[in-house]
C-alpha positions, 0 to 999 in steps of 0.5 A: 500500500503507498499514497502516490503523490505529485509536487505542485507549485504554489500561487502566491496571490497575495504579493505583488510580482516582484515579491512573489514567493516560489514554492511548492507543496504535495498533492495526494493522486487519488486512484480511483473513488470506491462505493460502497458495494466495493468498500462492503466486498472488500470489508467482507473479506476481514468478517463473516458477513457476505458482501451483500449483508456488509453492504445492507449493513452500510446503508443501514448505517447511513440511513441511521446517522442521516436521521440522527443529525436530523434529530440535531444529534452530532454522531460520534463513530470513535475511532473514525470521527463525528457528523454534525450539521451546520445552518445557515440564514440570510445576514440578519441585524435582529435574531428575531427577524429569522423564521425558521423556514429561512434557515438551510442546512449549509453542509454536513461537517465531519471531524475526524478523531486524532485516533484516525490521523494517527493510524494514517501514519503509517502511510508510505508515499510513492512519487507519481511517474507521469 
């Protein structure tokens, strides 16, 4: 297992042209995206769950948190990290002029744990050969 990656040059938009600074930082190529039939055939494989009950099992799982942020609970998976909802409503002066009809889910927000980061450590990198 290795993380490819490629080296990409910074912009510096903030200075002007003579005071540009020159750099660069790595940026992960990502392979492939994997559903979760793929991600249940694989997780299968370490259980003794068939790939279809593994992915049953997923949907269920997501189709639960969904519902749960929906009860304005955050969802904590420990280990991986925790789902919570974040609103939005038009700029407002009074906080009595907004209905709540006027306020949107802005996005799902996800934290991931230190304990998370800290297993990706392991990862190896690998240069990516264009």
């Amino acid at each position: 297992m290795s993380v490819l990656y490629k080296m990409v040059s910074k912009n510096d938009n903030l200075n002007t042209n003579e005071e540009k600074k020159k750099g660069y930082y790595p940026l992960v190529i990502r392979k492939d995206t994997i559903g979760i039939a793929t991600l249940a055939e694989k997780a299968a494989q370490n259980c003794s769950l068939s790939a279809f009950e593994m992915e049953m099992a997923i949907k269920v799982v997501i189709n639960t948190l969904k519902k749960e942020l929906l009860e304005s609970n955050n969802v904590c998976l420990e280990g991986f990290g925790t789902f919570s909802l974040k609103a939005e409503s038009r700029d407002i002066e009074n906080p009595d002029d907004i209905r709540a009809e006027s306020i949107f889910v802005k996005k799902v927000s996800f934290k991931h744990s230190t304990l998370l980061i800290h297993d990706m450590k392991v990862a190896k990198f690998v240069r990516y050969k264009e």
